[in-house]
FINUMI-951028 format. One record per residue (C-alpha): residue number from 1; x, y, z. Coordinates in steps of 0.001 Angstrom, whole numbers, plus 500000, padded with zeros to 6 digits. Layout:
BEGIN
NUM, X, Y, Z;
...
END
This chain:
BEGIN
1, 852225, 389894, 241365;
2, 849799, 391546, 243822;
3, 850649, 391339, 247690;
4, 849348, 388138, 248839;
5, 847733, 386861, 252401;
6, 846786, 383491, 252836;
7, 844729, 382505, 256169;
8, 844704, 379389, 257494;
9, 848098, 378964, 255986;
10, 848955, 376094, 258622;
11, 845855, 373843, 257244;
12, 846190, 371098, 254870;
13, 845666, 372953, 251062;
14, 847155, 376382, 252995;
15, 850630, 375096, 253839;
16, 851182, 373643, 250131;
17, 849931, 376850, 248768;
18, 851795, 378899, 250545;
19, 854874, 377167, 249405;
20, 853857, 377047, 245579;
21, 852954, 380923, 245328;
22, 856274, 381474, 247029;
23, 857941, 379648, 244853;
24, 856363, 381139, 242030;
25, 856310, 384882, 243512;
26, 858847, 384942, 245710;
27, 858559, 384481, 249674;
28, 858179, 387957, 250909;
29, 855335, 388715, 248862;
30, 852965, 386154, 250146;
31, 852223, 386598, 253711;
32, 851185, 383159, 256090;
33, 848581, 383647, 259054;
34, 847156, 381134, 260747;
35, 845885, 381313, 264381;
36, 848591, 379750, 266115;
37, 851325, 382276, 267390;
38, 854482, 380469, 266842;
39, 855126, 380463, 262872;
40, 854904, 376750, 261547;
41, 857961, 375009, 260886;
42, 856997, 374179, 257169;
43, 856085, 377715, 257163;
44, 859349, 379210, 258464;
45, 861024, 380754, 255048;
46, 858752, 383902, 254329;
47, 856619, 386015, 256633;
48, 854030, 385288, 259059;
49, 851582, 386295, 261200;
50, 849329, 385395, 263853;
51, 845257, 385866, 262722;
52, 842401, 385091, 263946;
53, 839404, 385383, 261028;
54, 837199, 386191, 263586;
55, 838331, 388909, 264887;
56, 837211, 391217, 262288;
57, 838891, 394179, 263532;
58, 842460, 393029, 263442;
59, 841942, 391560, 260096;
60, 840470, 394427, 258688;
61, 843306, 396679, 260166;
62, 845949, 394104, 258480;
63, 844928, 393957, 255401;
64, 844181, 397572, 254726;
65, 847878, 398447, 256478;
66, 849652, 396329, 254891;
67, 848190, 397104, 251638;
68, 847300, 393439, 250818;
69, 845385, 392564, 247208;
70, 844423, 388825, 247190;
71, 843415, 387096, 249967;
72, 842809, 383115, 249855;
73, 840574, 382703, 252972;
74, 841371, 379219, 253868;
75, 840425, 379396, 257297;
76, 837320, 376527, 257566;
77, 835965, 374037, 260337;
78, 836105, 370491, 258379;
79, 833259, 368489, 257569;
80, 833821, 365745, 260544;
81, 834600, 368522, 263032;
82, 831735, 370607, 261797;
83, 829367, 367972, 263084;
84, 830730, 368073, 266524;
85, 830567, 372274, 266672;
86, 827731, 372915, 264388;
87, 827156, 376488, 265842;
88, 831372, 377098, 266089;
89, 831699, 375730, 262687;
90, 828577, 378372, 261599;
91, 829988, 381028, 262589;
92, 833712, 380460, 261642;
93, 832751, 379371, 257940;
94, 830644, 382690, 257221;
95, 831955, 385371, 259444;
96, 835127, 385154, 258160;
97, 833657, 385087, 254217;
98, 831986, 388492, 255144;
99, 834898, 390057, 256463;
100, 836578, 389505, 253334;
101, 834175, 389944, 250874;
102, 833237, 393229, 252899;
103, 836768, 394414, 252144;
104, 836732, 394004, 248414;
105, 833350, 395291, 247894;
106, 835109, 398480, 249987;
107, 837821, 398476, 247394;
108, 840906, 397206, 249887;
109, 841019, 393854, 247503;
110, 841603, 392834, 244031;
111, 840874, 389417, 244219;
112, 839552, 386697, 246540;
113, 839961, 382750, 246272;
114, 837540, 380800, 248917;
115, 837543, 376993, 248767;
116, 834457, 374956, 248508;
117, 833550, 371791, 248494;
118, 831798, 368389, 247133;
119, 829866, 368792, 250691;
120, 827886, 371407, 248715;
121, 825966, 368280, 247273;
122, 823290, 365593, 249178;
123, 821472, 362824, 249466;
124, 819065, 363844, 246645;
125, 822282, 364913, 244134;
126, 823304, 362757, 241474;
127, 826231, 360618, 242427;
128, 827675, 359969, 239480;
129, 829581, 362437, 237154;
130, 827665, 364801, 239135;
131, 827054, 368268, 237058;
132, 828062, 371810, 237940;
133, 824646, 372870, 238295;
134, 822362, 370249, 240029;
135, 820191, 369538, 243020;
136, 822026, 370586, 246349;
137, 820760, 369746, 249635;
138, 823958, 369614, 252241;
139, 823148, 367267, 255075;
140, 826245, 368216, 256731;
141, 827094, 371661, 258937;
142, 829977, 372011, 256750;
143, 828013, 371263, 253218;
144, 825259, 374440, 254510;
145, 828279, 376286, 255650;
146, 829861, 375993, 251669;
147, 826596, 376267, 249933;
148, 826042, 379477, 251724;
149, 828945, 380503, 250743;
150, 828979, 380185, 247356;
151, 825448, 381779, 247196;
152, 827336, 384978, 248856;
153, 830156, 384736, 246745;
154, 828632, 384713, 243668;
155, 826067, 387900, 244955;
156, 829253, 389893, 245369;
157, 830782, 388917, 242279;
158, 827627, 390005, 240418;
159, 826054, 393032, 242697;
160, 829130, 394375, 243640;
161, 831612, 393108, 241168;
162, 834002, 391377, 243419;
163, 836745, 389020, 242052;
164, 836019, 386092, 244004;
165, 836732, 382664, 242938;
166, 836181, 379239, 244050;
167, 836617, 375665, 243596;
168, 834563, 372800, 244802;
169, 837310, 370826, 245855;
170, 836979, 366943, 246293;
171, 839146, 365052, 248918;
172, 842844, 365687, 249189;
173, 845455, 363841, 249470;
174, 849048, 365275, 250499;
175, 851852, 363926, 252593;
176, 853176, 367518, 253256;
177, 851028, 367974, 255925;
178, 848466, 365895, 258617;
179, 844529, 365399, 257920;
180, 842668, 368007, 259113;
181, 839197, 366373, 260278;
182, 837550, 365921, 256750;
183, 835339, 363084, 255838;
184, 838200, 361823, 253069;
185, 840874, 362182, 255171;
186, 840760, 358363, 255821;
187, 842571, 358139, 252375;
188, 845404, 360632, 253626;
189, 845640, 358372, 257058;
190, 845348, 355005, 255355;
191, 849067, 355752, 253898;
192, 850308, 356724, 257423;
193, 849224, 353600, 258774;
194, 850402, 351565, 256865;
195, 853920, 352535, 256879;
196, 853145, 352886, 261338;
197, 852013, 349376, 261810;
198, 851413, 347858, 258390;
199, 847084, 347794, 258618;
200, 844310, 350186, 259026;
201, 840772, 350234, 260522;
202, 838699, 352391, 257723;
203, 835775, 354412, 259065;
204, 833946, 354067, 255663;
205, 832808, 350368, 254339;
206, 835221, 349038, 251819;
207, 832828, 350083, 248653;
208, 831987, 353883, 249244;
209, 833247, 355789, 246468;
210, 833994, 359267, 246534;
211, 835693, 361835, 244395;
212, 839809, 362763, 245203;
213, 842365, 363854, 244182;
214, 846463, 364795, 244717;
215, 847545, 367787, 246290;
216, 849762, 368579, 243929;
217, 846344, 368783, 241445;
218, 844609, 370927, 243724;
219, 847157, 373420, 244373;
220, 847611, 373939, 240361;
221, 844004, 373715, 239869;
222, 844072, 377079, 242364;
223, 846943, 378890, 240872;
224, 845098, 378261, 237294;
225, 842032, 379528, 238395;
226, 843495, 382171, 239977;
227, 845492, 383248, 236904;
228, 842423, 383007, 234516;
229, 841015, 385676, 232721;
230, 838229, 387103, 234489;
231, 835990, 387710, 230846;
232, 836771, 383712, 230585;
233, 835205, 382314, 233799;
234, 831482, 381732, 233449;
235, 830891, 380116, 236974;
236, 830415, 382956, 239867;
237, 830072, 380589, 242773;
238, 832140, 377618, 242405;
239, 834015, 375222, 239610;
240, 833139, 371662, 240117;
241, 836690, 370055, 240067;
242, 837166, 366337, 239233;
243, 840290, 364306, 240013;
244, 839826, 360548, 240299;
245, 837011, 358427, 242416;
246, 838184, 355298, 244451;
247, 836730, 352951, 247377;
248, 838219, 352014, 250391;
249, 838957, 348501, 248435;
250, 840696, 350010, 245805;
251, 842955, 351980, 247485;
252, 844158, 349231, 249970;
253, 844510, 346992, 247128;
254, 846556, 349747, 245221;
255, 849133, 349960, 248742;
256, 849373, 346261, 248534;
257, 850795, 346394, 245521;
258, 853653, 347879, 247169;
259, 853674, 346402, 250152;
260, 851724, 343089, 250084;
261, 851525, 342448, 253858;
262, 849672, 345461, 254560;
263, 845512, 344640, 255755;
264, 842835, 346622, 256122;
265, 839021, 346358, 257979;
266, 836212, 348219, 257682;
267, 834737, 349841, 261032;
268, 831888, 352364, 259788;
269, 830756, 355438, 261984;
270, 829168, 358450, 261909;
271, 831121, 359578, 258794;
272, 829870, 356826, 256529;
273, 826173, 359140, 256575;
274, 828177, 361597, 255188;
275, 829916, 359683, 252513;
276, 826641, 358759, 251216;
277, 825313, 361841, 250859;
278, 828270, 363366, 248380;
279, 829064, 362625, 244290;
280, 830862, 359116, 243796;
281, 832122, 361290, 240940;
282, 832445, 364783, 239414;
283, 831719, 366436, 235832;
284, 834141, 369511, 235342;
285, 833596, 369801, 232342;
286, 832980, 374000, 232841;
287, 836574, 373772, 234322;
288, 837906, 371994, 231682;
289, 835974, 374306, 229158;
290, 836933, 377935, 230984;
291, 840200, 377619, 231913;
292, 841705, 374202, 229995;
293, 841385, 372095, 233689;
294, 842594, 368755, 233474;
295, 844248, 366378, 236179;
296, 847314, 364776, 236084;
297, 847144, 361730, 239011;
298, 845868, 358722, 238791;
299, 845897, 356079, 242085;
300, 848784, 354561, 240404;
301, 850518, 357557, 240781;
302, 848999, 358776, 243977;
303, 849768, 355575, 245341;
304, 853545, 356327, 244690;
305, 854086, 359366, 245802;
306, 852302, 359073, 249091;
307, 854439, 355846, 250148;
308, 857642, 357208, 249089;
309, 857541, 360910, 250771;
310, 856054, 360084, 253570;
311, 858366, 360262, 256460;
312, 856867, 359275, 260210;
END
């Protein structure tokens, strides 16, 4: 096990991974930062410390002092909040790439993981079972932000030979920790609410289907990818990952079964532009091919889990 620093531990994906690879590794050798002083209370068993990705100096000085080998770079500005802080969200979703990509190309890392994500895709992408490689025009500040990204990550891996990998994640669901500002995070909330008050007002229109999946999924999607052979991985820039794709509709109907009083209405903003712009559904078939991918959750399932562990 090489020395391990997540950043933007305290987000959504980075608390549950933190947890897993400590589990798996043991606590003291994966390190949390996040750019909140006080250490997270979900965060408290193992070490911690305060970052800030863009300040390149102090995370530069870290890593190479504390002798640090993989980095997952977690630190991102959500698709929803992107769109309010275009130039913040800029800057904070490729500085921070650089700084660590710049270290490994130096030789201070072994191995990078950076998330991306279905905002990759657009308008003019097919929606359905949508293909690794494909048409991708982002509409969204965050969707530039990731294609960029992945364009840089796979130039490292190939100029410099940097062991960067990435996954294009879909939306995730989790009741380990609050929604962070994404576009899908209405199907995170939608399981809060109705426990709160028993209904929900959905910011999408009841049909709009998008890709998800459980958090559980994503975090062992991660950990697999992670633990792959390098020779074995084909895809430089970033594995299409596919979980299961729902509407609005279906999921409320799905919480019903459990708890038949529960109503929802549809209220459509902003975010509804960028629902229509990303896949309906993915094909991971490299995934599935490179590194034996496959989900376990359905909605059933999902369903479940979210209404039983979540504790207001």
């Amino acid at each position: 096990m090489r020395k391990t620093l997540i950043i933007g531990a305290g987000g959504q994906i980075g608390t549950e991974l933190t947890l897993a690879l400590r589990k798996k590794w043991g606590k003291d050798q994966v390190i949390a930062s996040d750019i909140k002083t006080e250490k997270p209370t979900n965060l408290s068993e193992g070490p911690y410390v305060a970052l800030d990705i863009l300040n390149r100096d102090a995370v530069r000085e870290f890593i190479i002092n504390e002798k640090i080998e993989t980095v997952y770079l977690l630190a991102a500005l959500l698709s929803a909040t992107a769109e309010k802080q275009p130039d913040f969200a800029w800057k904070l979703n490729m500085e921070g790439l650089f700084t660590i990509l710049d270290l490994a190309k130096e030789g201070y890392l072994k191995q990078i993981f950076w998330p991306s994500s279905i905002a990759v895709f657009g308008p003019t992408t097919p929606r359905d079972h949508t293909p690794q490689f494909t048409v991708m025009e982002p509409s969204t500040v965050y969707g530039i932000s990731k294609q960029a990204g992945e364009r840089w990550c796979e130039y490292y891996n190939q100029r410099y030979q940097v062991d960067v990998r990435s996954l294009r994640y879909p939306g995730l669901i989790s009741y380990k920790s609050p929604p962070g500002g994404g576009t899908t995070d209405y199907a995170v909330d939608i399981f809060y609410q109705a426990k709160k008050s028993g209904s929900y007002e959905c910011f999408l229109s009841e049909d709009t289907a998008l890709p998800m999946m459980f958090m559980d999924d994503a975090i062992r999607a991660t950990i697999e990818l992670m633990e792959a052979p390098r020779e074995q991985l084909r895809i430089k820039s970033s594995y299409n990952l596919g979980g299961i794709s729902f509407t609005p509709k279906e999921i409320a109907a799905s919480i019903q079964e459990h708890m038949p009083e529960f109503t929802i209405r549809y209220a459509p903003d902003f975010r509804q532009a960028i629902a229509d712009s990303w896949p309906k559904s993915i094909d991971d078939s490299y995934a599935q091919s490179d590194w034996n991918w496959k989900s376990e959750y359905n909605l059933s399932d999902l369903t479940q889990e979210m209404l039983e562990n979540i504790d207001l």
